[in-house]
Each structure stands twice: as structure tokens, then as C-alpha cells.
C-alpha positions in Angstrom: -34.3 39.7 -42.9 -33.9 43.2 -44.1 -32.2 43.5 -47.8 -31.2 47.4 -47.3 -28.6 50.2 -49.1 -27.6 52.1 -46.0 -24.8 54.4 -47.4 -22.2 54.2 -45.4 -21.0 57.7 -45.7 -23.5 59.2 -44.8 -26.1 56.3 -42.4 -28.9 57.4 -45.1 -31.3 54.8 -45.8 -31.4 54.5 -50.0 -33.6 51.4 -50.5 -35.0 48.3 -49.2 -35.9 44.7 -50.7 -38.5 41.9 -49.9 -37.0 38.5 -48.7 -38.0 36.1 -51.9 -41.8 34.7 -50.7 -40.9 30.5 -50.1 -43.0 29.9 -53.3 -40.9 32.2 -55.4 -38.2 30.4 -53.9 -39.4 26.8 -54.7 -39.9 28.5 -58.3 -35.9 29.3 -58.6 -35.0 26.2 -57.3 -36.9 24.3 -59.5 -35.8 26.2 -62.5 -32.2 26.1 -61.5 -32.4 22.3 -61.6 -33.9 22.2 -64.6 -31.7 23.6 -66.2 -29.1 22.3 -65.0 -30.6 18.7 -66.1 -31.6 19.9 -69.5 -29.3 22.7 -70.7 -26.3 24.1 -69.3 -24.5 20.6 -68.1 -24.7 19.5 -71.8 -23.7 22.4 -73.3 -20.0 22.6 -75.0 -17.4 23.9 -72.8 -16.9 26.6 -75.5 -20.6 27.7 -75.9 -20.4 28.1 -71.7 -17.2 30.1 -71.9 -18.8 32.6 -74.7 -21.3 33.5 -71.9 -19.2 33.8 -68.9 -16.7 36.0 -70.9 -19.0 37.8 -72.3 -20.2 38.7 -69.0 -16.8 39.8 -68.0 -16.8 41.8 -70.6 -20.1 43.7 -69.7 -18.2 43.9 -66.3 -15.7 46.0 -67.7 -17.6 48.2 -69.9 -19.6 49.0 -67.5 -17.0 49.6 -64.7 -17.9 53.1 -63.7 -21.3 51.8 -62.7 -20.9 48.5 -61.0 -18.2 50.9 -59.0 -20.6 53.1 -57.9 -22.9 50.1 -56.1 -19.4 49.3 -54.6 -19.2 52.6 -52.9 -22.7 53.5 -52.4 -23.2 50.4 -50.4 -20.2 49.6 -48.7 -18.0 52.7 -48.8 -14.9 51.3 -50.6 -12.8 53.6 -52.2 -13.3 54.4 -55.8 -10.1 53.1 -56.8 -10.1 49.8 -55.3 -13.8 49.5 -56.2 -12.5 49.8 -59.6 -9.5 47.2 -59.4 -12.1 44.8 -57.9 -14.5 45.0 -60.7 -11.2 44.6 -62.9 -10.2 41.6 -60.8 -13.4 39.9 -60.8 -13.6 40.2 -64.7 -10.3 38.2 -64.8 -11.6 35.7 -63.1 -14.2 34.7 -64.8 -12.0 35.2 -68.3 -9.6 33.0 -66.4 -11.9 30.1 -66.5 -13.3 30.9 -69.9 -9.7 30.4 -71.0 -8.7 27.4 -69.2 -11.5 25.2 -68.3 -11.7 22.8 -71.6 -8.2 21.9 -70.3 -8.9 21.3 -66.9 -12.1 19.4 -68.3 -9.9 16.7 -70.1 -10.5 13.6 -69.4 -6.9 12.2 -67.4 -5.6 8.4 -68.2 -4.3 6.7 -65.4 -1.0 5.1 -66.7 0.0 2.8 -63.9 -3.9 1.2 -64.8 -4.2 1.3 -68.8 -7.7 1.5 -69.7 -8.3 3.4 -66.3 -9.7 7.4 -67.3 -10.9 10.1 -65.0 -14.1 12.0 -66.2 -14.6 15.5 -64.8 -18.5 16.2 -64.5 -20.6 18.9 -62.9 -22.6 18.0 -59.7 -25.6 20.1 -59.9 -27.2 23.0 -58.7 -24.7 24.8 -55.5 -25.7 27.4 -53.1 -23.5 30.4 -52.5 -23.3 32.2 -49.4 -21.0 35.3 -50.0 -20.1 38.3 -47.8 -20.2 42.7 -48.2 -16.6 43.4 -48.1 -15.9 41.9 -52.0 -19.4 42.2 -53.6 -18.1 40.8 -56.7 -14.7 39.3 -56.3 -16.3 36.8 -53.9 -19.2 36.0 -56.3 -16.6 35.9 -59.1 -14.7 33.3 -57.5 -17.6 30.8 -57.4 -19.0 31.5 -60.2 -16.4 31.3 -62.6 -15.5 28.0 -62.0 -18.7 26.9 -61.5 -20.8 27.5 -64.4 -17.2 26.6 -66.6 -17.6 23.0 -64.7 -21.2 23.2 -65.5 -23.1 23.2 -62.1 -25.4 26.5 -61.4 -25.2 28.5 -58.6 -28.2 29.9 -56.1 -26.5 32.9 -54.9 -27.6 34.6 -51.3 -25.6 37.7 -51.0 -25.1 40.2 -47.6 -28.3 42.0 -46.4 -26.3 45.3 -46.8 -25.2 44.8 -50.5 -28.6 44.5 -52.7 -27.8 46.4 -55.5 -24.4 44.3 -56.0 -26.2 42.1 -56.4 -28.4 42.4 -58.5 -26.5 43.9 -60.7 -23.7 41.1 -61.0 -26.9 38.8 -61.8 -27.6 41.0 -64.5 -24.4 40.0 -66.0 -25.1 36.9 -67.2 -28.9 37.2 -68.0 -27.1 40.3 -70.3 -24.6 38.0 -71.6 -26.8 35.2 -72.9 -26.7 32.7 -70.0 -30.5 30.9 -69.5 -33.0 31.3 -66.7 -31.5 29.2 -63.8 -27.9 29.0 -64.5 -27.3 32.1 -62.1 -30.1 33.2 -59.4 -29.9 35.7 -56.8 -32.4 35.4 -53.7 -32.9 37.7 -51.0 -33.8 34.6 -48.6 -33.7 34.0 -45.0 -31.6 32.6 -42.9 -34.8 29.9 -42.3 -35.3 29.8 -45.9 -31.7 29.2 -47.0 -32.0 26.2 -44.4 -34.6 24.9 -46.3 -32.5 25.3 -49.3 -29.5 23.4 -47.8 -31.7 20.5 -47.1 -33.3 20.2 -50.4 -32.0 17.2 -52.2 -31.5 19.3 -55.2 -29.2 21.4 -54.3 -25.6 19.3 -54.0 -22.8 21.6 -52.6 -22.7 24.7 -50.6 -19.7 27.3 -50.4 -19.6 30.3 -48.1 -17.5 33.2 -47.5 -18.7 34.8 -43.5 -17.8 34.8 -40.0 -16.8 31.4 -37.8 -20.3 31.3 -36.9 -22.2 31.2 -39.9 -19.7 28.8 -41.5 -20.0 26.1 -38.8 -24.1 26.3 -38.8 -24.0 25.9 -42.6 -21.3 23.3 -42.8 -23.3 21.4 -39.8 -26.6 21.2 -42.1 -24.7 20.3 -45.4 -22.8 17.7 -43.3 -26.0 16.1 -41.9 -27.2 16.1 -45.7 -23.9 15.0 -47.0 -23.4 17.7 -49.1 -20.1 19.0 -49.9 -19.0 22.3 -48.8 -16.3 24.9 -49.0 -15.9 27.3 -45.8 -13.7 30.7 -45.7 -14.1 31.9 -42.3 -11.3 34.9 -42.7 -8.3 35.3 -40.9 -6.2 36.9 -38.6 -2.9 37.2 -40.9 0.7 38.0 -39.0 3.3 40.3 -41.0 6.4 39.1 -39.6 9.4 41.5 -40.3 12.8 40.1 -39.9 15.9 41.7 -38.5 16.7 42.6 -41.9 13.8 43.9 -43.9 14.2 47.5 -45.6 12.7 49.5 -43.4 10.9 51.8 -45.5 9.3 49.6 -48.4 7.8 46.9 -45.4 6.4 49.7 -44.1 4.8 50.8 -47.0 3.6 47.1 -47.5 2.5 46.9 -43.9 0.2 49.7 -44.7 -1.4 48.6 -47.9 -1.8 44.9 -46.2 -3.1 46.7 -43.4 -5.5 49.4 -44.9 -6.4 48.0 -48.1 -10.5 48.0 -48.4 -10.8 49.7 -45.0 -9.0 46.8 -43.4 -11.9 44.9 -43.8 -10.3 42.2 -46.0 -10.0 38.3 -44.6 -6.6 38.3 -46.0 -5.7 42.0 -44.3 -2.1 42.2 -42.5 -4.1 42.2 -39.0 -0.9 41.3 -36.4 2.5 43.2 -37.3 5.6 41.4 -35.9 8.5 42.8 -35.8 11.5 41.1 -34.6 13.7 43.5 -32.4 13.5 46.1 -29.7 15.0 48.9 -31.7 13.8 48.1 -34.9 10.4 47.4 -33.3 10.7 50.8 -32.1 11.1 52.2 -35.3 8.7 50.7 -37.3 5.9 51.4 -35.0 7.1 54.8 -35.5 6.8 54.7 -38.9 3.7 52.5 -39.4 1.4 54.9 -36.6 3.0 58.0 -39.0 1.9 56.0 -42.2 -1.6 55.1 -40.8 -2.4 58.7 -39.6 -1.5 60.3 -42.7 -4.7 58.7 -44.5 -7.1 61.3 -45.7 -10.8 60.6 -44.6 -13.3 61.7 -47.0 -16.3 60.3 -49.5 -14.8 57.1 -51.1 -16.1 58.1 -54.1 -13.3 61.2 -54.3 -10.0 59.6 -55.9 -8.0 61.7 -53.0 -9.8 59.7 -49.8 -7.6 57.3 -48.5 -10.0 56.5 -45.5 -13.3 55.4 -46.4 -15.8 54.6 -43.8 -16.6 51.1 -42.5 -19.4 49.1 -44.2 -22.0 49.5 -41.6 -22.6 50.9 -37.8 -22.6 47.9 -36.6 -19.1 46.7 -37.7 -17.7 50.0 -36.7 -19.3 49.3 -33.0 -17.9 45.7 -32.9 -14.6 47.5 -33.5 -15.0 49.9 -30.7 -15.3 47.6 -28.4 -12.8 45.3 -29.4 -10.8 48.9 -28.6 -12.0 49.1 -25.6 -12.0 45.3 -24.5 -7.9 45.7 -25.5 -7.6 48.6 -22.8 -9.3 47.3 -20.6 -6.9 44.5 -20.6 -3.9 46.2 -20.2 -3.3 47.1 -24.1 -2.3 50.6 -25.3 -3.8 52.4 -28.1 -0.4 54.2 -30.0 -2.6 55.8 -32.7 -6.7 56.7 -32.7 -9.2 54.4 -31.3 -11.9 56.5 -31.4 -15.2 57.2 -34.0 -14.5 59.9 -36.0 -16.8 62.9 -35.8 -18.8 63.7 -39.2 -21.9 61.7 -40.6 -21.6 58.1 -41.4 -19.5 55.1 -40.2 -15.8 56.5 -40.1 -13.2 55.2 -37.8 -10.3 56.8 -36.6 -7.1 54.2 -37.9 -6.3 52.6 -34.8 -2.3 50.8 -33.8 -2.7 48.5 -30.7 0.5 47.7 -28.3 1.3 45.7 -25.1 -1.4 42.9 -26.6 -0.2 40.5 -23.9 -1.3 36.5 -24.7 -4.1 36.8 -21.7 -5.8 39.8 -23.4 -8.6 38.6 -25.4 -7.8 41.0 -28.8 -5.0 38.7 -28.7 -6.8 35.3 -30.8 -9.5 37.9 -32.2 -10.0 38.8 -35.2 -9.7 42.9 -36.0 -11.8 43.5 -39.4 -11.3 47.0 -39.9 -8.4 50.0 -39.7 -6.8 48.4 -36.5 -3.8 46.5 -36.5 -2.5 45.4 -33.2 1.7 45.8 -33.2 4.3 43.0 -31.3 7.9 43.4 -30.8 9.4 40.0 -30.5 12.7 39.0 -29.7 13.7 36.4 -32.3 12.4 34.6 -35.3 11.7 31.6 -33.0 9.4 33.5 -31.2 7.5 35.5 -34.1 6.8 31.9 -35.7 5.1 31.1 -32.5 3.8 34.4 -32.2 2.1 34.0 -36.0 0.5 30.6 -35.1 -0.7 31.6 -31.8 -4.1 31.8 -33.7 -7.7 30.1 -34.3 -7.0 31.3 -37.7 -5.1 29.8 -40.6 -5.8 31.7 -43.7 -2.2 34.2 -45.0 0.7 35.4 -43.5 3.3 37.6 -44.6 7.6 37.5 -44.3 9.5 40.2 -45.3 13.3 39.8 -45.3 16.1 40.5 -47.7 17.5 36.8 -47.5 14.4 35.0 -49.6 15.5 31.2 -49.0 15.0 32.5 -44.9 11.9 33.6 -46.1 11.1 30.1 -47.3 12.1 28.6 -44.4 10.0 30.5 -42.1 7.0 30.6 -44.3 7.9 26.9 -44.2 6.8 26.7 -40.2 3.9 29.0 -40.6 0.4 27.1 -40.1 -1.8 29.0 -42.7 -2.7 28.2 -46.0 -0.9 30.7 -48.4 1.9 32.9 -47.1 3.9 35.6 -49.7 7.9 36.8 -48.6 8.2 40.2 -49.2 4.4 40.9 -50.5 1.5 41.4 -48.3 -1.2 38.7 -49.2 -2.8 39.4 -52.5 -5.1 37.2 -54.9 -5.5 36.6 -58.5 -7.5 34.0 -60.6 -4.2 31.7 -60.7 -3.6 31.5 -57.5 -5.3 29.4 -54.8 -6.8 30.8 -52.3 -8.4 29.1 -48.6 -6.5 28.1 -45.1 -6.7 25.9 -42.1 -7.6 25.6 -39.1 -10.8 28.1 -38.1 -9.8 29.9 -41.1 -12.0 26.9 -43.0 -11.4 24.3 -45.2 -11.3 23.9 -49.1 -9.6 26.2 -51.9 -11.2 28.8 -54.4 -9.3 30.1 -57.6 -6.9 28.2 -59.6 -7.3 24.9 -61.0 -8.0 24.0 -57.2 -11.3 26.2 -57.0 -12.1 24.7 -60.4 -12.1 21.1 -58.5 -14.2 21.9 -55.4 -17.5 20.6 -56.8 -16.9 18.1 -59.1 -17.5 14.3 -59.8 -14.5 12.4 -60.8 -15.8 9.4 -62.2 -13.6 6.6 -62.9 -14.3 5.0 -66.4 -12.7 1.6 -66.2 -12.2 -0.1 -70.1 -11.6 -3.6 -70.9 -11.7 -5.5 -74.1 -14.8 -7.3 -75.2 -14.2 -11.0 -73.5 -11.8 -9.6 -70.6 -11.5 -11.5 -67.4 -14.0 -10.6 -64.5 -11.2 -9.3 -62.0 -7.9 -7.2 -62.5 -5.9 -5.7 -65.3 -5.8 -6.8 -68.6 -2.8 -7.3 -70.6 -2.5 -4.8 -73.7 -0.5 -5.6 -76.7 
């Protein structure tokens, strides 16, 4: 397995890495659980949150550079490069801040005496994509090291200098050999790794395919797992949404990191005929107004996609939609100039026997429905595989409640575009996975909750005691 830097801007091969030789491996697993037995579990929860904060702050003074592996690897745009870095630093303050509470032990009042003990679980495996080199990693790895587990970390082939430098963030900010390892493994290897009775939990942020084969092998070792398989996220605009501002959201939910973004506005509905009409006018205006350039230039608005090969998956999902009777009402095509740029694309007349219509689009492409009622958008938005956010934009917000109500996914936002921060949960349902990161709920994931049961000296063998 090649461990490259291709720049997507340009296709130019920067650098390659070796995969980690299996004794090198067997050397970081060892160490991992070592220390994990010997150190970082028994350290105080304020002596672990010096080091993770202190590696957010490393994060942010040293923005401008961990931006530039951002855009040198996977062409995001400077600006968002920068918000993620700021994002991901938040995170992991976020659980510096908060997780002595969320470690309190928690009486069980209907069972006096009865306490629940939150404990670490080991040493967990993370399996993280390209599109958020850091936010991804940050989402694991804040809660994680808080609870006191350590995290293996196998990152996308296409994003080496990510990260290694986000592993240089905590051997920087004072964190010991084993608590946070990156490998450059194999798909065979990290098999291997799964298996090994060491390692007690396994999270992953990828395609359908990659999440079933992992969460098969950690099922057959009863291992606990977290899956975020991405999405295919509606944006349903009611009758009586302003026009101009949902169409600005619709763009940024749309466009925002290339469109490659799980949580990316992928299906616009809009409830109709004439309205319909005029939003698609306004959204293919919007989309071709974006300024292709070098993501590292403030003024780009259209930075490439993150390799040739997800920019020829997306052409033929183009294609595969015409073919089926689907109209392309903006671009479609590769854009001419070095590098992986394509052209942003609006897809029509997606009918239900077209195939584009259950597929996910991960890139500038949003397909475009014109619906007749709100009945038939809801049915419209959960005629999906996926269940991971959804969007309802209307000016009445307790009908927004109501129809984010029927929506089968696992976060929706009225009047908003699906966003994420460190306090909110984040996962869905259905092929979008199972399992929540972020919040006090990604703080939970891989935990023991041990019941600690106390009686008097001399107390009867069975049942509750009587307290004074």
C-alpha cells in the first residue's frame, strides 16, 4: 500500500512512505499497551488534559503550517483548511475542559449504594479518511486519550504528511511513547491488528465497504466498534423558505470542502414547480460563479478534488446519470488545466430507476428534485441507504420540527445546512453506520461502565439493604 503526497493541483508526485515492516508494527502495539497498563490509564484526569490542550495549542500556533499539508495533499482551500485546524483544536480543548465531569462516578438513586464507574478500555484502532485530515482524527482522539484508552491511528494513503504531523502534536506536547501512534500499515496488517487481543475497540470514518469488512472482523472478535460510512444528506426547501438566503445555504452545504464532505447537502428538494424553477435557477448561477484556482490563494472558491481517482468515480457517476435519462443543468465535465479539477456539476430528471438516485455524489455535484408537496419530499429524503444529516429550511420553525421529526437520519438542522462542533453529536443510521462521535456521546463510545454495588459489613446475601 502506497503512503504518497500527490498534489492535487497539480498530479505531481511530492513524496512517498514505507508501510510500517510487521515487526515495527508488533513494536507499537506492544508499547501502546504498555502504556496504557502502566501510565496513561492511571494518570489524573487533569495531568491527561494538560497534554491534550497543550497539543491544541501547538495546533493553533502552528496553523499556517498544518494548513499547508491540508492543501498540499488534498487541495482544500486555504480558508477552510484553516477553520478545520481551528475546529479540531476545539475539540480536543473541549474534552480537556469537560472530561473530569463526564468521568464522575454516577449514584444510582432508585438502588442506594448502586455507583457507576467510568473506566478506559484499552488500546483502540482508528481508521480515518482524507477529506478531514485532522478533524476526523480530532474527534477520536480527544475523547479518547481524556477517557484514558490510546489510539493506533491508520490514516488515508493520500494524506502522510497529516499525519504525521498531527502525531507530532502530542509527542510535542508531553504525551508518552504509545499514547498516540501513527502506522502506515496494510490493509493485511491492520487485520492482524484488529484481531490482536490487545487492541479492544475499533472506530472508522470510510466508504460502505471498508466499514462493513472492519466491523465484520471486530464483530467476530467481539470488539466494539464505531462506523461512519457518510451520507447522502437531502436539503428540503419548503414552500416558504427565503429564497435568497436557502440558496446561499444550499451552496455552502453543497460546496463546502469540494463537496467532499459526508455531511455535504448532496440531494436539493424543493417543494414546488415554480419555485423549483427558480431555485435551480439560482443555485446552477451560484454554483458557476465559483472561481477555480490553487486552494492555497484566499480568492479560489473551487479547489480541485483530492485525487484522480475520485474525480473519475465522479465522471462516471455523470455519465451513468445520462445515460439513464438524467440531465446535466450545469458542467459535468473535467476542467482543462493540470491537476484534479472538476467542473461544478447540477443533476435533474434523477428519476427513482436511475441509479445516481440511492448513490452517494462526493464531490461538486448535487443532483436537484422538484417535488410536489412536503409529503412527498419526506419520502423523497428517506428514499436512501443513507442516514447520516438532512437539512429543512422554512420560515415556520415548529414545521420545521415536525418534518425533521419524520426524517430517518441521525442529526437534521431547520434553516442551517449540517455543521459540526465538539458539543454536538455527530453519527446516523441506517448505511450511514452506527454509533456517535463528539459530545458527551463520543466521550462514551469506548468505555466500561462498571457497576460498583456497596453494602454494609454483615448485609444479607440477596437484594437491597435498608439505609437509615
Amino acid at each position: 500500500m502506497a503512503y504518497q503526497t500527490i498534489n492535487p493541483t497539480t498530479g505531481e508526485l511530492i513524496k512517498t512512505y514505507a508501510d510500517i515492516s510487521d515487526q515495527d508494527l508488533e513494536v507499537a502495539l506492544a508499547n501502546a499497551h504498555k502504556t496504557f497498563e502502566t501510565d496513561w490509564r492511571h494518570r489524573a484526569v487533569a495531568e491527561r488534559a494538560k497534554i491534550v490542550s497543550t497539543a491544541a495549542a501547538i495546533l493553533r500556533r502552528k496553523g499556517e503550517e498544518y494548513a499547508h499539508y491540508l492543501t498540499l495533499e488534498m487541495g482544500k482551500l486555504i480558508n477552510e483548511a484553516r477553520a478545520e485546524i481551528g475546529l479540531a483544536a476545539d475539540i480536543l480543548d473541549y474534552y480537556a475542559r469537560n472530561a473530569e465531569a463526564y468521568l464522575q462516578r454516577r449514584l444510582l438513586p432508585e438502588s442506594p449504594g448502586a455507583e457507576l464507574h467510568i473506566e478506559p478500555i484499552g488500546v483502540l484502532l482508528g481508521i480515518e479518511p482524507w477529506n478531514f485530515p485532522y478533524y476526523q482524527v480530532a474527534r477520536v482522539a480527544g475523547p479518547q486519550l481524556m477517557v484514558g484508552n490510546v489510539l493506533l491511528l491508520k490514516h488515508a494513503e493520500n494524506v502522510p504528511q497529516s499525519a504525521l504531523a498531527f502525531a507530532r502534536l502530542f509527542e510535542e506536547a508531553g504525551a508518552p511513547a504509545g499514547v498516540y501512534t501513527n502506522l502506515f500499515a496494510s490493509i493485511e496488517q491492520i487485520g492482524h491488528v484488529i484481531d490482536d487481543p490487545r487492541v479492544r475497540g475499533v472506530t472508522v470514518t470510510g466508504s460502505e465497504r471498508a466499514g462493513a469488512a472492519v466491523a465484520e472482523r471486530a464483530g467476530r472478535n467481539l470488539k466494539k466498534s464505531v462506523m461512519e460510512m457518510g451520507g447522502s444528506d437531502p436539503l428540503i426547501v419548503l414552500e416558504d423558505a427565503p429564497l435568497e438566503s436557502t440558496l446561499d445555504s444550499a451552496l455552502f452545504g453543497r460546496m463546502f470542502n469540494t463537496g467532499q464532505c459526508c455531511v455535504g447537502s448532496k440531494r436539493i428538494i424543493v417543494i414546488g414547480e415554480t419555485r423549483g424553477k427558480a431555485f435551480l435557477d439560482g443555485f446552477v448561477q451560484r454554483m458557476a460563479s465559483l472561481k477555480t484556482g490553487d486552494p492555497q490563494d484566499p480568492c479560489t472558491t473551487l479547489g480541485p478534488l483530492s485525487s484522480e481517482k475520485a474525480l473519475n468515480l465522479l465522471l462516471d457517476q455523470i455519465e451513468l446519470a445520462k445515460r439513464n435519462g438524467g440531465r446535466v443543468a450545469l458542467g459535468g465535465g473535467r476542467i482543462d488545466r493540470p491537476g484534479f479539477y472538476l467542473e461544478p456539476t447540477v443533476l435533474t430528471d434523477i428519476s427513482r430507476d436511475n441509479p445516481i438516485y440511492t448513490q452517494e455524489l462526493f464531490g461538486p455535484v448535487a443532483s436537484f428534485y422538484v417535488v410536489e408537496n412536503e409529503e412527498e419530499a419526506i419520502r423523497l429524503a428517506n428514499a436512501t441507504p443513507y442516514g447520516l444529516g438532512a437539512s429543512v429550511f422554512t420560515a415556520d420553525v415548529e414545521r420545521g420540527r415536525k418534518v425533521a421529526a419524520k426524517i430517518d437520519s441521525g442529526m437534521v438542522f431547520i434553516n442551517q445546512p449540517a455543521w459540526t462542533a465538539a458539543e454536538l453529536p455527530f453519527g446516523g443510521i441506517k448505511n450511514s453506520g452506527f454509533g456517535r462521535e463528539l459530545s458527551e456521546l463520543g466521550f462514551g463510545e469506548f468505555v466500561n461502565e462498571k457497576l460498583i454495588n456497596v453494602a454494609p459489613a454483615g448485609s444479607p446475601p440477596w437484594g437491597p439493604v435498608a439505609r437509615g
